[in-house]
Structure formats: structure tokens, C-alpha cells
N, C-alpha and C positions, 0 to 999 in steps of 0.2 A: 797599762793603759788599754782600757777594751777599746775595740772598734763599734760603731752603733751598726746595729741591721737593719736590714730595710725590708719589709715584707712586699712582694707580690701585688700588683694591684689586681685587684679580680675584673677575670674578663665578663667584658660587659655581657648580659644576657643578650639570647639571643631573638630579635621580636618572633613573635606567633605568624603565623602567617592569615593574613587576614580572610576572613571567611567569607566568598562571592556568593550570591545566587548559583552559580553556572557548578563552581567547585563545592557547594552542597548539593545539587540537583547530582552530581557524578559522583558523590559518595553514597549518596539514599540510592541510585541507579546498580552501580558495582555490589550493595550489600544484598543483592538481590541474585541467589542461582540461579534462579527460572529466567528474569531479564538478561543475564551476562548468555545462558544458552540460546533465549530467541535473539540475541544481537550475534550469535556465532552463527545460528543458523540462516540467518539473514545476510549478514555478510558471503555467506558461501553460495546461496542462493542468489543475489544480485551481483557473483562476480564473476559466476559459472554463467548465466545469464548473458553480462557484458563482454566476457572473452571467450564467446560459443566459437567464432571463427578459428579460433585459436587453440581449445582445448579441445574441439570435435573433432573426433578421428574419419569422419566422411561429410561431407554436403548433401547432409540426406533429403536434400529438395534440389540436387543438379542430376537429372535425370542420367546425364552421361559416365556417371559414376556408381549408378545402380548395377547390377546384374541381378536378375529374375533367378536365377539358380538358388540365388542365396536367400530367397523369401523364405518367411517361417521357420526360421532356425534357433534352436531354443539357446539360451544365455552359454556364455561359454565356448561357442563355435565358432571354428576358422573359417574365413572366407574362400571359395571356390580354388583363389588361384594365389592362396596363403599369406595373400600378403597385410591382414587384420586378422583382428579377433574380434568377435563380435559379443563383448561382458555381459550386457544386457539381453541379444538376443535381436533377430529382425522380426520387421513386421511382412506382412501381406505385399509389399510395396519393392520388400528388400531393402530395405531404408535400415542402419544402423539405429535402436531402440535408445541407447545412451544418446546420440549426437543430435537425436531429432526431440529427446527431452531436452537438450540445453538449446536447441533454435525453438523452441515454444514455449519454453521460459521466459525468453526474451519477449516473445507477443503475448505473454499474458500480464508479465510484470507493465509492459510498456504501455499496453492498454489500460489496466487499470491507474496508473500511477496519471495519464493523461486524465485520464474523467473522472481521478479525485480532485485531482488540482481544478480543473473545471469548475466541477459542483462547488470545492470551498469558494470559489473567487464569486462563481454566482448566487449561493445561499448565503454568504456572509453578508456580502451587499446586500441582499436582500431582506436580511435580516436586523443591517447597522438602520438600515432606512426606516424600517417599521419601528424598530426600537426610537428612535429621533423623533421622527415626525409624528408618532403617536392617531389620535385620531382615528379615521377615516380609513389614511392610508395603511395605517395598522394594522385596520378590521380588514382590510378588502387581501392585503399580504399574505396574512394569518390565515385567512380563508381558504385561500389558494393553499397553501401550507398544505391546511388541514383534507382537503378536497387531494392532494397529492398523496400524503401518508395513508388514506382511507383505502387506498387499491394495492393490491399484490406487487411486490417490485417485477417477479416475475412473469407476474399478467400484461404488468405497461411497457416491459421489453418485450415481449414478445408480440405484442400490438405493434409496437414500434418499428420492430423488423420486419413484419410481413407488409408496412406500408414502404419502408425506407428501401428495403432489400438487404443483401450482405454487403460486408465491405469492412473493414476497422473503423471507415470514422461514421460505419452507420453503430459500430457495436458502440464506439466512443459516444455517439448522442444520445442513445438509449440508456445507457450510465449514467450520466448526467442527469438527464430528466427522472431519473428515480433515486438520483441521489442528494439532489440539492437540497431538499425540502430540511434533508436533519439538518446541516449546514445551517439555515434560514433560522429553526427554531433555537439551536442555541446561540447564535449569533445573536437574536433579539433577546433571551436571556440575561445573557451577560450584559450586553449594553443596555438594557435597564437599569442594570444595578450602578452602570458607569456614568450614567445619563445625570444623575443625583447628585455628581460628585463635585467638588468644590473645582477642578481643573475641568471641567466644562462648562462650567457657569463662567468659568473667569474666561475662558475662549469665546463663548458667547457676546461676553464686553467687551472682548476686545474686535468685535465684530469680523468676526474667522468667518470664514464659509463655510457652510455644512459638510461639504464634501473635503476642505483640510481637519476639519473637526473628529470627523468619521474615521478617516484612514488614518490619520498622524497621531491622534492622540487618544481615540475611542479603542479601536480593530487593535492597538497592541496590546492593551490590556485585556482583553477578549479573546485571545490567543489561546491561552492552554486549554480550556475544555474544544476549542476546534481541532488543536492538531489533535488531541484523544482521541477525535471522533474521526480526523483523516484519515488516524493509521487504523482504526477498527474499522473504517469504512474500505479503506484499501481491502482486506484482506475478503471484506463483502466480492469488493465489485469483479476480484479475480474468481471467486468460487460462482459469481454469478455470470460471467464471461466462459468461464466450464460447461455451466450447464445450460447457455443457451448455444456452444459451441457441440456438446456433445447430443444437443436436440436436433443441429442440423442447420439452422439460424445465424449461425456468427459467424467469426472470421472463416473467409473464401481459403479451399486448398491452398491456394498459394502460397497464404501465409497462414500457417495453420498453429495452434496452441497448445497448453495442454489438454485443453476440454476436446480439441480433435481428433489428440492423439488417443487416449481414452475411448471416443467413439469409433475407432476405426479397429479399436481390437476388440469392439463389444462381440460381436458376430463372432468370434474367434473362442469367447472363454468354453462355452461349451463341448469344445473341441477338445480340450486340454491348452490351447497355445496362451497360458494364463501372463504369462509376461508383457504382450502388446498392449494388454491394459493398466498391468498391474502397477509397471514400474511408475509411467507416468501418473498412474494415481497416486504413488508413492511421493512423487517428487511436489503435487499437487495440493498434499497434507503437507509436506515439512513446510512449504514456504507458507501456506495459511495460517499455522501452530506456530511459524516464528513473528508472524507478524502481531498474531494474537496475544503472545506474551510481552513482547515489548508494549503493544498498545497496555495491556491492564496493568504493567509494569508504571507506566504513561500516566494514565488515570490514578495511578495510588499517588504518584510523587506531586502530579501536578492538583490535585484536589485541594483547593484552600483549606479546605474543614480538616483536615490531614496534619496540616504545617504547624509548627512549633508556634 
């Protein structure tokens, strides 16, 4: 008598995991070496930045912790009464050249990242409105726009400051006012193209206000080419916080940047004491370069013409 077999039932497969926007946008992001290094460089950059307090080995803006002995000491040197070292080197000030890159980190990152946010929130508006209302209001937007891009960014901050004076939220309004306008034009761009669309004519029926129109259902779909232009603008508006800080114009001693630090060791290179300037131009480039790559990282992925 045989006994009957019984086979195995086969294990069920197992599902795909389903494919998000968010989990393709992170897979086209990762397959990128150049983006995965401006997101490392970036990350080290805003976190050296954020934990200056912490990873700076002097308060190189508490006067009581200076000694004048130890001005212009080239990279590598101990301090007077041994108790640092000084990697970088000091400046003219006796200021630790590492410590005082990671506290003007912090005011250049903080500055710009303030007056991109700014400019997007007022060129967007500015831009969902002309797109909308068409017309008139259009023509007179667009003009302004146009009247704003026609002059040197660096010409209208520096007009700017010599009315306003120093200060951060004078450098912060001068960013602004030269920054908003790209903002404006491609915010009206795109909300053209969204203006058309069958989900804003039916908002329109259902007699929506312009303004839930705009922001709730317009300004998200209009989104990727603005943050592209955020983060290329960001890396604008700190090399342009440089060089109106290394002119003499921008932020006060007090709270000085890297475009200060830079200027305060110009006088210096011919000397030899090439590190006062050097390093913080160093530090000045990577976070520009990492910003730079992620944004055109940015631009390829978020590109509709791009997309599968």
C-alpha cells in the first residue's frame, strides 16, 4: 500500500514594493556621485555651522579669551601658555582662524538661507498673481520684474547699503530686493502653464478665492523649478554676502562672516601670512560647490522634460 504525497504549496510571491514619487526622486538623487558628495559636503558644512559653540576650540569674538601674543601665528602653532593649538593658524586679532571659520559659517549660511526664503515667498506671490490675474496686472508685475533684472545685483546692493547702512537685516533686505525678481519670473512661468488646467477651472466653479486657488492648489505644482532656483540662489546670495562683506558694506564686526574673514587677512597676503585669508576662502568654496551640485543635481531630477 503506498502512501500519497503531498507537494509544498509554493510560497506566495512576494509584492514589489510600490514605486512613490519621493522613492524615485531618491533613487535618480543617490545614482548621482557628484549629488551624494554636495549632500556630504553640505551636511558637514551646516552642521560645523550649527555646532560652532561646541566644536570651536576658542570664542574667537570674546575678547577675554584673546591674547595679543598669539596674533599671526602660522597653522600648526601652540598657544603662549600651551594650552591649544592653533590647526589653522591666527589672524591679526589673535583670534583662532579654524573657530572663527565655523562662527562665520553660521552668519553667512544664516544670512543667505533668511533672504532666499524671503525673495521665494515674495517673488512667488508675485509671480502666482501676475500669472492669475493676467492683464494689466501682468504688464505692470512683469515690468517691475523686468526693470529689476536690467541692473547689477551687485550695483543694487550696494546702493542699498550705503542708504540703509550695516547691520544683518540691512544685508538681509538687500538680498531680497535682488533676489526676488527670478523668483517672480518663474513662478509666473509655471502658473501659466497651471492656469490652463482642468483643476483650476473646476476651483474656479466652485467659486474658490483666488488667494485658496493660488496657494492650495496653484504654488504646489509650481514648486520644483522654484526650489532649483532656491538652492542656486542660495549659493548666490552667500558669495554675494562675501563680497559685499569683504568691500566693507556688510555685516558689522560684531557679527562678522566669511566674506569678513577673508577681508581682514587681505592686507596680510603680501606678507606671507597667506592662511588669514586663505582658509576661509577655502571653507567659502566648499559650501558654494556643495550647494551648486545638489541644486544641478535639483534641476536634472526635477526637470519635467527629464521624466520617464
Amino acid at each position: 500500500m503506498t502512501t500519497p504525497t503531498t507537494s509544498a504549496a509554493p510560497a506566495p510571491a512576494r509584492a514589489a514594493p510600490v514605486e512613490t514619487p519621493l522613492r524615485r526622486f531618491l533613487a535618480d538623487f543617490c545614482a548621482s556621485k557628484l549629488a551624494l558628495l554636495g549632500v556630504a559636503l553640505l551636511l558637514v558644512t551646516v552642521g560645523a555651522a550649527l555646532f560652532a559653540p561646541w566644536i570651536a576650540p576658542q570664542n574667537p569674538f570674546d575678547i577675554a579669551t584673546l591674547d595679543i601674543l598669539d596674533s599671526k601665528l602660522p597653522p600648526g602653532s601652540v598657544s603662549g601658555d600651551g594650552s591649544m593649538t592653533y590647526w589653522l593658524g591666527t589672524d591679526g586679532q589673535a583670534r583662532d582662524v579654524f573657530s572663527a571659520i565655523l562662527y562665520g559659517m553660521r552668519t553667512s549660511l544664516m544670512v543667505g538661507t533668511i533672504s532666499v526664503l524671503a525673495a521665494f515667498a515674495i517673488g512667488a506671490t508675485v509671480g502666482l498673481i501676475a500669472a492669475y490675474f493676467g492683464g494689466r496686472i501682468d504688464a505692470f508685475l512683469m515690468r517691475a520684474v523686468d526693470i529689476q533684472l536690467s541692473f547689477p545685483a551687485i550695483l543694487v546692493a550696494l546702493i542699498l547699503l550705503a542708504i540703509l547702512g550695516k547691520g544683518v537685516d540691512k544685508v538681509i533686505i538687500a538680498l531680497v530686493v535682488v533676489q526676488w525678481a527670478y523668483f517672480a519670473r518663474a513662478a509666473r512661468g509655471a502658473a501659466l502653464v497651471e492656469r490652463g488646467k482642468e483643476y483650476v477651472e473646476a476651483a474656479r466653479c466652485m467659486s474658490l478665492g483666488w488667494g485658496r486657488v493660488l496657494f492650495r492648489h496653484v504654488l504646489p505644482n509650481c514648486m520644483p523649478p522654484l526650489i532649483v532656483i532656491a538652492t542656486i540662489d542660495l549659493a548666490h546670495a552667500i558669495a554675494l554676502e562675501a563680497t559685499l562683506s569683504f568691500l566693507g558694506v556688510g555685516v558689522p564686526v560684531t557679527e562678522p562672516s566669511l566674506g569678513m574673514l577673508i577681508s581682514n587677512g587681505f592686507e596680510y597676503l603680501l606678507s606671507g601670512l597667506y592662511w588669514i585669508s586663505f582658509f576661509p576662502g577655502i571653507a567659502l568654496a566648499m559650501a558654494i560647490v556643495a550647494i551648486n551640485l545638489v541644486g544641478d543635481h535639483l534641476r536634472d531630477v526635477l526637470n519635467p522634460h527629464n521624466a520617464a
